[in-house]
Backbone as XML, in Angstrom:
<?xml version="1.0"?>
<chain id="A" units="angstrom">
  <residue number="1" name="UNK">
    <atom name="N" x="-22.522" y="22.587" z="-26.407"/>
    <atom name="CA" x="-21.434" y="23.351" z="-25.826"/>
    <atom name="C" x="-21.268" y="23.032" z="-24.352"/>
  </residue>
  <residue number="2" name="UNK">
    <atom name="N" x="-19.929" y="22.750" z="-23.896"/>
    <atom name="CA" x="-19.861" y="22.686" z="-22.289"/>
    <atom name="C" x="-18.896" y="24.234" z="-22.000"/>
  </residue>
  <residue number="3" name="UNK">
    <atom name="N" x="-19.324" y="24.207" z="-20.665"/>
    <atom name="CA" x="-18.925" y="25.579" z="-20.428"/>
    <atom name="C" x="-17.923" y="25.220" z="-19.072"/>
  </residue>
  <residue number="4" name="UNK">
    <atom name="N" x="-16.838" y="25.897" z="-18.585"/>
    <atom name="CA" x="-16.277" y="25.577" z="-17.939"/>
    <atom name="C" x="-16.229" y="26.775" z="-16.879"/>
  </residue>
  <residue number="5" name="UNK">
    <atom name="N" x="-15.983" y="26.602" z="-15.460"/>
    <atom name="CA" x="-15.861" y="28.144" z="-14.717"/>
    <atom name="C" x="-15.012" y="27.663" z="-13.721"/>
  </residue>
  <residue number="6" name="UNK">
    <atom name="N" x="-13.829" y="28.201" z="-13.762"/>
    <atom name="CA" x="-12.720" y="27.992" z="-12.102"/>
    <atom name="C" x="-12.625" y="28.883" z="-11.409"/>
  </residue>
  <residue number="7" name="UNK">
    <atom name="N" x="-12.525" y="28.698" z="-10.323"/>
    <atom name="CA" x="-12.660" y="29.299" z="-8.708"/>
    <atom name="C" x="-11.237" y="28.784" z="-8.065"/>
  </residue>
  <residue number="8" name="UNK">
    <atom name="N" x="-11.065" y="29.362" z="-6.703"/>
    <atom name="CA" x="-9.607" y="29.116" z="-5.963"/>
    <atom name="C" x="-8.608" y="29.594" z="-5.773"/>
  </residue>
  <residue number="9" name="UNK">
    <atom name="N" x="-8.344" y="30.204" z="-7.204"/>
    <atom name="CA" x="-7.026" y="30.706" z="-6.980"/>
    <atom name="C" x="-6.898" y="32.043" z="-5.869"/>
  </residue>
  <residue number="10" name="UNK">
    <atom name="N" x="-5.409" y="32.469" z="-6.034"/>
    <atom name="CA" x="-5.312" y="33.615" z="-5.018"/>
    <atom name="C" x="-3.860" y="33.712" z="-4.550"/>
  </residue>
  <residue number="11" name="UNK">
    <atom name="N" x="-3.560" y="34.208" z="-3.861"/>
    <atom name="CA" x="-1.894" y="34.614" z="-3.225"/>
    <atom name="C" x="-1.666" y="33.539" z="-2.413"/>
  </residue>
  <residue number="12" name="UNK">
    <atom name="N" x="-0.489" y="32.545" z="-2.190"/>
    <atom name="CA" x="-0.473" y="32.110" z="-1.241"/>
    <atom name="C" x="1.454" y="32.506" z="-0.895"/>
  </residue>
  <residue number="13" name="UNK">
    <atom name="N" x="1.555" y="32.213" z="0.328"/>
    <atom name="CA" x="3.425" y="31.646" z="0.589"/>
    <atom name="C" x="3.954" y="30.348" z="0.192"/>
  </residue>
  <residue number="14" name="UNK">
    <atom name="N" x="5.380" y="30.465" z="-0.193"/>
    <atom name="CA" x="5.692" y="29.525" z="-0.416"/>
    <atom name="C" x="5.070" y="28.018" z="0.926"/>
  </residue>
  <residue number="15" name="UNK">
    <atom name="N" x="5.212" y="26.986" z="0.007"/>
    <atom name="CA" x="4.951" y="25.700" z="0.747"/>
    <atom name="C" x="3.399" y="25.815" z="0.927"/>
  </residue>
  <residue number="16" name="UNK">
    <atom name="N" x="2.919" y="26.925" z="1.165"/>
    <atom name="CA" x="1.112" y="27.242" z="1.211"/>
    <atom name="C" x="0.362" y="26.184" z="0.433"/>
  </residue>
  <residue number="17" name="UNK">
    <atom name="N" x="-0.615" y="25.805" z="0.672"/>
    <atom name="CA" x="-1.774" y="25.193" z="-0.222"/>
    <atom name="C" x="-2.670" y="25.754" z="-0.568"/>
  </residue>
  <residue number="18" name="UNK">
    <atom name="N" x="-3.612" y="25.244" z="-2.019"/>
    <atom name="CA" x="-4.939" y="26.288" z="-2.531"/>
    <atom name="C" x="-5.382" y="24.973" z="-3.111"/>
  </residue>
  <residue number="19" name="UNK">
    <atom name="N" x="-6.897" y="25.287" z="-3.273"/>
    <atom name="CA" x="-7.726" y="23.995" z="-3.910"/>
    <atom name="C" x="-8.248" y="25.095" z="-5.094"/>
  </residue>
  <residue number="20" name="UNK">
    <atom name="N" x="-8.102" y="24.226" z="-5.998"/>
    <atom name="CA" x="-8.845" y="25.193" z="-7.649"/>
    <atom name="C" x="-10.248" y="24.507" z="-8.000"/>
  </residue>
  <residue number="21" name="UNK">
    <atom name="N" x="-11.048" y="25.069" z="-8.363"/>
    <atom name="CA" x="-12.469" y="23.910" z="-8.875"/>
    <atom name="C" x="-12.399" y="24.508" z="-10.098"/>
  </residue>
  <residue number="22" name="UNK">
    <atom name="N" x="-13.252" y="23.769" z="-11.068"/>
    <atom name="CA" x="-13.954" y="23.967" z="-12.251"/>
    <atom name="C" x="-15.440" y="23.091" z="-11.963"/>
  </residue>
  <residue number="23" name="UNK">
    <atom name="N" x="-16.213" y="23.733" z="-12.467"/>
    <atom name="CA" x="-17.648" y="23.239" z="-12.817"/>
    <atom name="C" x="-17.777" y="23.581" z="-13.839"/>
  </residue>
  <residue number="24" name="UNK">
    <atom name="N" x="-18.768" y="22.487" z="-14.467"/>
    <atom name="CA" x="-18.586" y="22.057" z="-15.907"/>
    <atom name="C" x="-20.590" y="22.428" z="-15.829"/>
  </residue>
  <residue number="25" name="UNK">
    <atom name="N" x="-20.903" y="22.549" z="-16.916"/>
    <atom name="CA" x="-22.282" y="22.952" z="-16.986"/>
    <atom name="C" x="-22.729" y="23.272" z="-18.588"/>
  </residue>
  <residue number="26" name="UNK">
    <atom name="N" x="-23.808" y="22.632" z="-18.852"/>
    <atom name="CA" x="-23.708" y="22.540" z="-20.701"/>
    <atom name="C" x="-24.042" y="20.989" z="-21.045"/>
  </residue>
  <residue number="27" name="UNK">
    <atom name="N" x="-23.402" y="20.814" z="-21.894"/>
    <atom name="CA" x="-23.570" y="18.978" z="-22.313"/>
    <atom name="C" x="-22.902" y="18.228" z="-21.147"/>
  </residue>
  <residue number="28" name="UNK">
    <atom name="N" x="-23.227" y="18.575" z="-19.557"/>
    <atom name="CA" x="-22.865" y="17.449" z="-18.881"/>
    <atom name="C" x="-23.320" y="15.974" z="-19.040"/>
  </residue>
  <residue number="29" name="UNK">
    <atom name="N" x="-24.605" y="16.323" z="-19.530"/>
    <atom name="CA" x="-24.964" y="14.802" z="-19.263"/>
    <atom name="C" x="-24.072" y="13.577" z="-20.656"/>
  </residue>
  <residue number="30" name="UNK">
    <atom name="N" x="-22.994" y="14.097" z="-21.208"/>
    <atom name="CA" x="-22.142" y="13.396" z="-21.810"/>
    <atom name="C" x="-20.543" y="13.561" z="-21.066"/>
  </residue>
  <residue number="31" name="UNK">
    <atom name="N" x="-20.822" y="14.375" z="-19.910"/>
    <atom name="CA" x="-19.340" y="14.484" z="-19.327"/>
    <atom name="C" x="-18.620" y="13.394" z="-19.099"/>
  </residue>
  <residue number="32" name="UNK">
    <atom name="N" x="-19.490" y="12.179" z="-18.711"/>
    <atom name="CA" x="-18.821" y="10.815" z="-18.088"/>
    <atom name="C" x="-17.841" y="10.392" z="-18.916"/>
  </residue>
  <residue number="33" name="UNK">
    <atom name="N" x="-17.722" y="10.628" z="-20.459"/>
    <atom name="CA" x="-16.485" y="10.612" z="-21.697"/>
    <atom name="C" x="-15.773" y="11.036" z="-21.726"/>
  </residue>
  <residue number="34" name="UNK">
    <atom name="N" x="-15.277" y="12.338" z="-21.161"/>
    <atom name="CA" x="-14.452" y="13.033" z="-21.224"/>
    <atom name="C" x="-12.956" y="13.129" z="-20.434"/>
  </residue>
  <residue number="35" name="UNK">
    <atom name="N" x="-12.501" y="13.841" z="-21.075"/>
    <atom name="CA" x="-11.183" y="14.142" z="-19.880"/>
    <atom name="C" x="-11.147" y="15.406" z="-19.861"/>
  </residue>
  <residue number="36" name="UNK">
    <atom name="N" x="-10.746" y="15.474" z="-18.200"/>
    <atom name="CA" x="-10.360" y="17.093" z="-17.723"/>
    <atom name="C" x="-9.604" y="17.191" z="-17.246"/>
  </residue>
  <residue number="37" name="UNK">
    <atom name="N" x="-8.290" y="18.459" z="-17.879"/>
    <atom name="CA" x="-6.974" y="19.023" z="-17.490"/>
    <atom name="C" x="-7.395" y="19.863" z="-16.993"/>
  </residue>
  <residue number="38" name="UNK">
    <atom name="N" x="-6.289" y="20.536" z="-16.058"/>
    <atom name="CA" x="-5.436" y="21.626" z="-15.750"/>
    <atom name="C" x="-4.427" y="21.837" z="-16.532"/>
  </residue>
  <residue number="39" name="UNK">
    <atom name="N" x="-4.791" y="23.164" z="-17.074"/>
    <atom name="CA" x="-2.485" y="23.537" z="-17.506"/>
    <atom name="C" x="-2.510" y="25.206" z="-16.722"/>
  </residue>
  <residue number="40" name="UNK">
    <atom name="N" x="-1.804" y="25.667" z="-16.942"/>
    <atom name="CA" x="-1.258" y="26.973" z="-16.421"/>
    <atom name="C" x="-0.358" y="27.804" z="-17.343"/>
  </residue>
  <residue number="41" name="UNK">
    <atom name="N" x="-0.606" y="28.667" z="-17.537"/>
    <atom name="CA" x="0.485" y="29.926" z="-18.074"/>
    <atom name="C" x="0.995" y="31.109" z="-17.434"/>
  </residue>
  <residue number="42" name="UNK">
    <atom name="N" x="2.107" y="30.824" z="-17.182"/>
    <atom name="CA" x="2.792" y="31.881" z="-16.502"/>
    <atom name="C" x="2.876" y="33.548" z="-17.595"/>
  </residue>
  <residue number="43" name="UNK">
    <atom name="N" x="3.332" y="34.616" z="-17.221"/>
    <atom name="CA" x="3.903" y="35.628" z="-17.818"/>
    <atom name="C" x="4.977" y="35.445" z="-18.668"/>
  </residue>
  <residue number="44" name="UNK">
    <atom name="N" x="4.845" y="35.769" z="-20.064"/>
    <atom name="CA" x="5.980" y="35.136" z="-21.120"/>
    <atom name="C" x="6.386" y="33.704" z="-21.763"/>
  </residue>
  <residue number="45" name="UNK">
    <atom name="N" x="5.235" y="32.861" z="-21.075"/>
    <atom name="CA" x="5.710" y="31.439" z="-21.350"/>
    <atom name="C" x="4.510" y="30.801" z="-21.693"/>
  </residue>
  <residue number="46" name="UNK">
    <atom name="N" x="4.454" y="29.278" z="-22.497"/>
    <atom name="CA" x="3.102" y="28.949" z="-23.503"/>
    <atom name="C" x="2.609" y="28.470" z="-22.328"/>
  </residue>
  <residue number="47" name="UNK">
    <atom name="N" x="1.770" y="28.105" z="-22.472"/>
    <atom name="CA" x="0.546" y="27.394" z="-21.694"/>
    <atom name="C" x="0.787" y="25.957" z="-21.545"/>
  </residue>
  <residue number="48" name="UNK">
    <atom name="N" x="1.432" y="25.472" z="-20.569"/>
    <atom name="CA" x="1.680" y="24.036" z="-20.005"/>
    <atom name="C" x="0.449" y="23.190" z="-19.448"/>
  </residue>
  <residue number="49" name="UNK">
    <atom name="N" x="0.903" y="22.201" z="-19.898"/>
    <atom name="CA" x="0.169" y="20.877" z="-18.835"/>
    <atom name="C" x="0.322" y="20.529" z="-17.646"/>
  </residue>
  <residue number="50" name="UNK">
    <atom name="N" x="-0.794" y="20.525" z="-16.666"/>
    <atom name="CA" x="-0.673" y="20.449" z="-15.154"/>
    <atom name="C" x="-1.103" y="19.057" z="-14.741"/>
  </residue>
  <residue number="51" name="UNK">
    <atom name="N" x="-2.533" y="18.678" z="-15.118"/>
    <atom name="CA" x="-2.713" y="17.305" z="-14.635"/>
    <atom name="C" x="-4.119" y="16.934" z="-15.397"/>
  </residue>
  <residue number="52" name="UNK">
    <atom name="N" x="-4.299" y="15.962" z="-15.408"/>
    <atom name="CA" x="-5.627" y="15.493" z="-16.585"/>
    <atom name="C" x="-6.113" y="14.241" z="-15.440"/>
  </residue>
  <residue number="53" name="UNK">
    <atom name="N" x="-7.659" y="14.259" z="-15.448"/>
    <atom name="CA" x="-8.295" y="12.958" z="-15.108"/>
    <atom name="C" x="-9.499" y="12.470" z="-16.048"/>
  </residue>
  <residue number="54" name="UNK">
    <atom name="N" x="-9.924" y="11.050" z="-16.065"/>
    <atom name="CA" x="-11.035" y="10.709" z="-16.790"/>
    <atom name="C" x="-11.756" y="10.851" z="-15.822"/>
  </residue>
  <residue number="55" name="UNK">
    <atom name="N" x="-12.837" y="11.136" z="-16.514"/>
    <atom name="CA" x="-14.291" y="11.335" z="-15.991"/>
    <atom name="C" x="-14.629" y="10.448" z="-14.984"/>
  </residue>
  <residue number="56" name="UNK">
    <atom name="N" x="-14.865" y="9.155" z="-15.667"/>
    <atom name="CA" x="-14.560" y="8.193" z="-15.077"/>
    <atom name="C" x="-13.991" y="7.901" z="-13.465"/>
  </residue>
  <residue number="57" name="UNK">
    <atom name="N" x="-12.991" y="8.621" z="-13.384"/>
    <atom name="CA" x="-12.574" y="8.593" z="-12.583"/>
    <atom name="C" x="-11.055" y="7.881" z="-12.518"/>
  </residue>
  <residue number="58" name="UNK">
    <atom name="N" x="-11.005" y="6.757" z="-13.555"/>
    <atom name="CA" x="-10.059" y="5.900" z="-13.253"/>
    <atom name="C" x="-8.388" y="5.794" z="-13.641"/>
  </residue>
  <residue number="59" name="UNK">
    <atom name="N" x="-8.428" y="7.324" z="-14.081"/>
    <atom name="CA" x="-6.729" y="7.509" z="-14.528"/>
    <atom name="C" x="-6.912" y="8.657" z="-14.333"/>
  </residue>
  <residue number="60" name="UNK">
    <atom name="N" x="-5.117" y="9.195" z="-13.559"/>
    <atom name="CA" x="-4.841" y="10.634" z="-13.527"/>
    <atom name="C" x="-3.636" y="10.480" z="-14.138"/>
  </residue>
  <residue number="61" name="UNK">
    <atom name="N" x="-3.015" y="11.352" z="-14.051"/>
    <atom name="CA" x="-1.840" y="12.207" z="-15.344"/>
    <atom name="C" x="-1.433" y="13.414" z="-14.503"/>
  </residue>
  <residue number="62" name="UNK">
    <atom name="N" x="-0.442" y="13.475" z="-14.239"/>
    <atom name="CA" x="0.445" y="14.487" z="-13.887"/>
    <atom name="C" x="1.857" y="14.904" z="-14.588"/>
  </residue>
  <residue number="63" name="UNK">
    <atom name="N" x="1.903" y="16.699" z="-14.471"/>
    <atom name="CA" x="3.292" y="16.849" z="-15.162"/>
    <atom name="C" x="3.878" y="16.581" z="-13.866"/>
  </residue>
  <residue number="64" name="UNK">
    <atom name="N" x="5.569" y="16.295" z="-14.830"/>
    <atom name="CA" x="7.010" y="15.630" z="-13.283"/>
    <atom name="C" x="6.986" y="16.845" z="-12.559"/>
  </residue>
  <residue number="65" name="UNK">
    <atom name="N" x="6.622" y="18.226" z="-12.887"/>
    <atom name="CA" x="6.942" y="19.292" z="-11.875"/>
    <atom name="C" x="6.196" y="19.189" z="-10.994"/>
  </residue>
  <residue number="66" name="UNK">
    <atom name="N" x="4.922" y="18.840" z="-11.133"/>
    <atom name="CA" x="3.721" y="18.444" z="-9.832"/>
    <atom name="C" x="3.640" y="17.363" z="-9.209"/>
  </residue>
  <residue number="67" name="UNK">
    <atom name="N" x="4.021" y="16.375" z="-9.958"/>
    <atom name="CA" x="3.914" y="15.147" z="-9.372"/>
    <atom name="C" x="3.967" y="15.612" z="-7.777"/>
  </residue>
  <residue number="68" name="UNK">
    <atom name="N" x="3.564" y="14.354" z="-7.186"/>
    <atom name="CA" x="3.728" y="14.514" z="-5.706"/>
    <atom name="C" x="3.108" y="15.631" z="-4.648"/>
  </residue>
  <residue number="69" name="UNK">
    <atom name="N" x="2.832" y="16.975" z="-5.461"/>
    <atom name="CA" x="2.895" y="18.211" z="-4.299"/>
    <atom name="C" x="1.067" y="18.478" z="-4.990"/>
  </residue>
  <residue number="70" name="UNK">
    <atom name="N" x="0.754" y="17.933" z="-6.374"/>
    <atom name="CA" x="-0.898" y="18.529" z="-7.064"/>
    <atom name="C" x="-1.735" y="17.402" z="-6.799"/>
  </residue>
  <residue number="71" name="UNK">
    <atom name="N" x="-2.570" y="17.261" z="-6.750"/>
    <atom name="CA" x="-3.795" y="16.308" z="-7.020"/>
    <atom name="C" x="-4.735" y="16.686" z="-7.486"/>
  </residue>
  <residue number="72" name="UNK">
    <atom name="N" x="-5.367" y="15.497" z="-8.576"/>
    <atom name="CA" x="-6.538" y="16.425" z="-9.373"/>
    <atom name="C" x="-7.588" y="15.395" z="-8.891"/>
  </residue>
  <residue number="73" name="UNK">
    <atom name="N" x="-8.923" y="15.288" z="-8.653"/>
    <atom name="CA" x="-10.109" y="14.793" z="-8.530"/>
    <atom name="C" x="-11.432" y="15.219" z="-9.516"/>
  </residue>
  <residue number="74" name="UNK">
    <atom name="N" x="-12.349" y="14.894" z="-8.946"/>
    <atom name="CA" x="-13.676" y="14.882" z="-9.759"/>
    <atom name="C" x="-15.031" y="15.131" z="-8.784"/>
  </residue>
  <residue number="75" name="UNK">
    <atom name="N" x="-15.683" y="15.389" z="-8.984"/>
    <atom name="CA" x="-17.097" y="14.917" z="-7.937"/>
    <atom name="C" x="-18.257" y="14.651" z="-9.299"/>
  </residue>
  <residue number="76" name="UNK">
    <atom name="N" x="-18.490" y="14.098" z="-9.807"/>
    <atom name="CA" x="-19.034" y="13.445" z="-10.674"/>
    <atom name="C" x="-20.625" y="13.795" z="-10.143"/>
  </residue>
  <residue number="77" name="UNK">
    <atom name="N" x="-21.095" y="13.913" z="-9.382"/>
    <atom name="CA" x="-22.695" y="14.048" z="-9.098"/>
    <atom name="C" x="-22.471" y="15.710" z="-9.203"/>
  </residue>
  <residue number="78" name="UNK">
    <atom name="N" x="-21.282" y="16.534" z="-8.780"/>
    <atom name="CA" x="-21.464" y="18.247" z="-8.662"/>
    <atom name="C" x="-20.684" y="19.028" z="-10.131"/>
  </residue>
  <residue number="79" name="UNK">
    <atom name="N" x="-20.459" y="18.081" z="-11.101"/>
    <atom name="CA" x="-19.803" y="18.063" z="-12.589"/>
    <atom name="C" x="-18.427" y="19.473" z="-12.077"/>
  </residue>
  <residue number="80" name="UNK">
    <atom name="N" x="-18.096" y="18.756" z="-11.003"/>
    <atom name="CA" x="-16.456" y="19.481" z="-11.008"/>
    <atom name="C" x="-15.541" y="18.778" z="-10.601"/>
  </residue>
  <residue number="81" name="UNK">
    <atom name="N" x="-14.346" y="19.233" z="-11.028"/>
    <atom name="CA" x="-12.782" y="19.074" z="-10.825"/>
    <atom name="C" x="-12.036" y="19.707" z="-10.000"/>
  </residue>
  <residue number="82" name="UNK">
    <atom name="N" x="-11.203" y="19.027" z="-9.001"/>
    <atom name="CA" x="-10.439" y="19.822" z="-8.288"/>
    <atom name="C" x="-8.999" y="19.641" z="-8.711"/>
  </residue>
  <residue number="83" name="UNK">
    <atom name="N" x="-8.303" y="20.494" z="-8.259"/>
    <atom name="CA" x="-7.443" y="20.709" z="-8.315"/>
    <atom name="C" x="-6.350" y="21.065" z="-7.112"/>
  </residue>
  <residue number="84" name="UNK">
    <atom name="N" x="-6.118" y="19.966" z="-5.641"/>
    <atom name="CA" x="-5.670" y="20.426" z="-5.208"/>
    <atom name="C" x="-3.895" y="20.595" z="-4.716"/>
  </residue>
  <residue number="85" name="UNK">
    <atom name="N" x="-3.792" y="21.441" z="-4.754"/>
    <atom name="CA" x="-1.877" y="22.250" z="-5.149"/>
    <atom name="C" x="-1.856" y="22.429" z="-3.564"/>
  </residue>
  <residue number="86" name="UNK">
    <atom name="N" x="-0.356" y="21.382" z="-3.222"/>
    <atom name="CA" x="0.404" y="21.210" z="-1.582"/>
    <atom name="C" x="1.585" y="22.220" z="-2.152"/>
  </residue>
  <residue number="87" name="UNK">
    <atom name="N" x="2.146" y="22.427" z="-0.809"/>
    <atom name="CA" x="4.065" y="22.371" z="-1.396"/>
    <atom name="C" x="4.263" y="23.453" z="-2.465"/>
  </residue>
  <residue number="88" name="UNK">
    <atom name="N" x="3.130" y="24.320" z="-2.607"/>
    <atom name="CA" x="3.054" y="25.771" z="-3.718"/>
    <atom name="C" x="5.004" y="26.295" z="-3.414"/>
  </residue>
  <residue number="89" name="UNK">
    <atom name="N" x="5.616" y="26.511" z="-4.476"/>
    <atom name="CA" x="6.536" y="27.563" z="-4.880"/>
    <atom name="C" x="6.195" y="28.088" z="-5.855"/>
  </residue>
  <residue number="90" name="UNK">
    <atom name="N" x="7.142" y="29.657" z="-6.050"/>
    <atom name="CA" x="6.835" y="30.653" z="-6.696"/>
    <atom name="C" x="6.760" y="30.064" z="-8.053"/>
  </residue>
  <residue number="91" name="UNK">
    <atom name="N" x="6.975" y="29.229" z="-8.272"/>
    <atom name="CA" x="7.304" y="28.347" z="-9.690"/>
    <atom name="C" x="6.186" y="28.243" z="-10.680"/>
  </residue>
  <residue number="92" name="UNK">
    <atom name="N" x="5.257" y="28.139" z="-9.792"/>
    <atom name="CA" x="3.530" y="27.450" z="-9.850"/>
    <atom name="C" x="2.962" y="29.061" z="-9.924"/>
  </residue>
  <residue number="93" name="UNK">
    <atom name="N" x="3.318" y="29.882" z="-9.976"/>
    <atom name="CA" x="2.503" y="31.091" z="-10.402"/>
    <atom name="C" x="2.023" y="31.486" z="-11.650"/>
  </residue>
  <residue number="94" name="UNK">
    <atom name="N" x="1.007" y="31.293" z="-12.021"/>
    <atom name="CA" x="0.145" y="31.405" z="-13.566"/>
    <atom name="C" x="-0.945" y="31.393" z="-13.426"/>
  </residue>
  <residue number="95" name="UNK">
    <atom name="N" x="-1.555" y="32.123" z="-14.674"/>
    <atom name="CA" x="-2.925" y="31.499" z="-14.533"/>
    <atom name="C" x="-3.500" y="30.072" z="-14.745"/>
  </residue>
  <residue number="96" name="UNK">
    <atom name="N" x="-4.329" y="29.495" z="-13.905"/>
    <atom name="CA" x="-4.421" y="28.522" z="-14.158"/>
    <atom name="C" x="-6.170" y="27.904" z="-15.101"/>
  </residue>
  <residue number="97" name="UNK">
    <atom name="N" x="-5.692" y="27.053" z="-16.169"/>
    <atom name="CA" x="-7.154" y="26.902" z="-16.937"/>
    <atom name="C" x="-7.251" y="25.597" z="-16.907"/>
  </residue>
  <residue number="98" name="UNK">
    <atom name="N" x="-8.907" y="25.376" z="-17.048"/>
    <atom name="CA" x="-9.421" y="23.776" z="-17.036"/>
    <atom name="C" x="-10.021" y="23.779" z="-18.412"/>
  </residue>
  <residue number="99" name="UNK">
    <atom name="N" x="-9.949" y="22.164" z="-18.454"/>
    <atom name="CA" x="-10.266" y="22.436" z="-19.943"/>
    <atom name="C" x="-10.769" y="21.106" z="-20.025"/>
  </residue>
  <residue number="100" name="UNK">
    <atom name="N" x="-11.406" y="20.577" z="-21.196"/>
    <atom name="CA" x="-12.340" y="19.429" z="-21.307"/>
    <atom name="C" x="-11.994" y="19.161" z="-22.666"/>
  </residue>
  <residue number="101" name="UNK">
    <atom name="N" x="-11.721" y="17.486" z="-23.224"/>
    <atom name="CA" x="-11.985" y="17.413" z="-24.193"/>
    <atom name="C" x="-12.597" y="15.920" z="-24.286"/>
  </residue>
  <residue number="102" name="UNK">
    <atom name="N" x="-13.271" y="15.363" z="-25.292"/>
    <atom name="CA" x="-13.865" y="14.272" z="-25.651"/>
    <atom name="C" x="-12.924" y="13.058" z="-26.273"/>
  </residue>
  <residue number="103" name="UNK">
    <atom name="N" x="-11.463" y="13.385" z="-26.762"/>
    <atom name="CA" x="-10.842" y="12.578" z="-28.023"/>
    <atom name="C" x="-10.009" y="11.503" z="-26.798"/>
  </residue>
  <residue number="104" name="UNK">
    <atom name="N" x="-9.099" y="11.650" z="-25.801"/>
    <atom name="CA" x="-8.057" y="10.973" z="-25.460"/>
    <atom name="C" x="-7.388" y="11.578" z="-24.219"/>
  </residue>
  <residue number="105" name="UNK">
    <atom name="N" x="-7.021" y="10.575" z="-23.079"/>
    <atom name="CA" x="-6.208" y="11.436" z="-22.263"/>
    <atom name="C" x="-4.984" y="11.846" z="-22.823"/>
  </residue>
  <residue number="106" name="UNK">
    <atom name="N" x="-4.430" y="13.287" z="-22.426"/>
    <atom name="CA" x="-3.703" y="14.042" z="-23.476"/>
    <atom name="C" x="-2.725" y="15.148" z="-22.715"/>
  </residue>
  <residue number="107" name="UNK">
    <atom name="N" x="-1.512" y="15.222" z="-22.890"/>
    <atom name="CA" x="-0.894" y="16.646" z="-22.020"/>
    <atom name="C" x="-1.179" y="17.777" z="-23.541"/>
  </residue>
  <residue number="108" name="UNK">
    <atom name="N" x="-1.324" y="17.119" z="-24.376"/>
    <atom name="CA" x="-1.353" y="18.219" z="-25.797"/>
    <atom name="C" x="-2.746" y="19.228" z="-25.376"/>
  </residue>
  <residue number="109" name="UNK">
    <atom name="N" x="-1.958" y="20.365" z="-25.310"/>
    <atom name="CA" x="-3.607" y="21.192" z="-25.062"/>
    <atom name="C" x="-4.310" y="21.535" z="-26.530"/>
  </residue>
  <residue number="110" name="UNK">
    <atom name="N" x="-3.777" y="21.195" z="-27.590"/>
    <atom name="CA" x="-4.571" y="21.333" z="-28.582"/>
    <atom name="C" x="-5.449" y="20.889" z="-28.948"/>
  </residue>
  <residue number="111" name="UNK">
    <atom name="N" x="-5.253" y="19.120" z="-28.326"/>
    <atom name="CA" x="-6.401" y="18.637" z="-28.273"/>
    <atom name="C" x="-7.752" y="18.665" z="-27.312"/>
  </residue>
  <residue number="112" name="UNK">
    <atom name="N" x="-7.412" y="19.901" z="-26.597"/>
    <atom name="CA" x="-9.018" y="20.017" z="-25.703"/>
    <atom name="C" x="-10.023" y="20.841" z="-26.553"/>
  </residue>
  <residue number="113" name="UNK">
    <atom name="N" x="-10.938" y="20.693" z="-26.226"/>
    <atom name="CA" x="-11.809" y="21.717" z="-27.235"/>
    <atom name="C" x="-12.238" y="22.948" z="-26.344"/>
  </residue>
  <residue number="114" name="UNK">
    <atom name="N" x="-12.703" y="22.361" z="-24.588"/>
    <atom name="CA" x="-13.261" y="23.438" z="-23.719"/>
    <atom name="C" x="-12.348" y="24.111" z="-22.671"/>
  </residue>
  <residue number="115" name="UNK">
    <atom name="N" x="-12.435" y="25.338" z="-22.592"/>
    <atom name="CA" x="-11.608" y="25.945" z="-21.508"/>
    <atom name="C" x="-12.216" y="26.955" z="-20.529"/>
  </residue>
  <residue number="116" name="UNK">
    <atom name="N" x="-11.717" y="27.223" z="-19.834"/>
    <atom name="CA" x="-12.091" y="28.052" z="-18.834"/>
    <atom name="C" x="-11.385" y="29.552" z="-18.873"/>
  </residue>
  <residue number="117" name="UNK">
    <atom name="N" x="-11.891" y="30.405" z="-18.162"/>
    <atom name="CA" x="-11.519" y="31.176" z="-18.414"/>
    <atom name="C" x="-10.165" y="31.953" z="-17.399"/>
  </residue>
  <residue number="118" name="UNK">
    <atom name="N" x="-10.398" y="30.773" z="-16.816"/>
    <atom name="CA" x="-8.420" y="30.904" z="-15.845"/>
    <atom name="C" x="-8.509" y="31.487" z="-14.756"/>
  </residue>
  <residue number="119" name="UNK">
    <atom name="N" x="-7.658" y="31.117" z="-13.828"/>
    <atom name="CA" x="-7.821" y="31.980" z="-12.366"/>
    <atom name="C" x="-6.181" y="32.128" z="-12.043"/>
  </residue>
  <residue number="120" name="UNK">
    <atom name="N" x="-6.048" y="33.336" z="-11.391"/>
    <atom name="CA" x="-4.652" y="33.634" z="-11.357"/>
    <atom name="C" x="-4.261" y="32.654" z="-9.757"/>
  </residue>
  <residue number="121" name="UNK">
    <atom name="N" x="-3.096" y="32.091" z="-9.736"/>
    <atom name="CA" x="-2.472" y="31.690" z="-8.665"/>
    <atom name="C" x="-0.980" y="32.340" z="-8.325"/>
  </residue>
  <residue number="122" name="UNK">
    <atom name="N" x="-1.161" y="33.048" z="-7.198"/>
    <atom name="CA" x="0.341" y="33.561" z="-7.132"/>
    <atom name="C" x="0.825" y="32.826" z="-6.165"/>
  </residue>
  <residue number="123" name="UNK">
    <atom name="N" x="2.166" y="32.597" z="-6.065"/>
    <atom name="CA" x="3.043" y="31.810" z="-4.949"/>
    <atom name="C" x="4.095" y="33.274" z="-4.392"/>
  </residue>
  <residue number="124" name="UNK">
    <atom name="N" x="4.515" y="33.601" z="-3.421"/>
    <atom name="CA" x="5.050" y="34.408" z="-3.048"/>
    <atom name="C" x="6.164" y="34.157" z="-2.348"/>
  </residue>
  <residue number="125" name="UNK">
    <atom name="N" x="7.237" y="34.684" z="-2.389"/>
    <atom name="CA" x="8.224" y="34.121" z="-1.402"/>
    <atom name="C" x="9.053" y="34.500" z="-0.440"/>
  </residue>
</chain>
């Protein structure tokens, strides 16, 4: 079992920035296989795709709404993911979850197996 835990979130103003982590803890020592998203769910709406990286390090994935303003990273020796969000609008308000899976880089969240248990991000305006 890998276990996932995110930190970061919180209120910000529009254009504001926030950095999100997940630490991963459990079957790390097979993490180097994997891929880890971000998606987010707002109030009333499914649970979207935010941004995915390989373990590895060597491919990221972004949705077109983030492009440009999110960046996702890794620290591979501290088994976490960042997540850091420029250029915040109210848009970007959800909770946000990390999630891990073993099969493929993927925006399909069905295919992750691990998640977190979400941290709220509000954008304010």
């Amino acid at each position: 079992q890998m276990r996932l835990v995110e930190s970061g979130g919180g209120v910000v103003q529009t254009g504001g920035s926030l950095r999100l982590s997940c630490t991963a803890s459990g079957r790390t020592f097979t993490t180097y296989h994997f891929v880890m998203g971000w998606f987010r769910q707002a109030p009333g709406k499914d649970r979207e795709f935010v941004a995915a990286i390989m373990w590895s390090g060597s491919s990221t994935y972004y949705a077109d709404s983030v492009k440009g303003r999110f960046t996702i990273s890794r620290d591979a020796v501290k088994d976490t993911v960042f997540l850091q969000m420029d250029s915040l609008r109210p848009e970007d308000t959800a909770v946000y979850y990390c999630a891990a899976n073993s099969n493929a880089a993927t925006t399909n969240r069905d295919m992750y197996t691990y998640w977190g248990q979400g941290t709220q991000v509000t954008v304010s305006s």
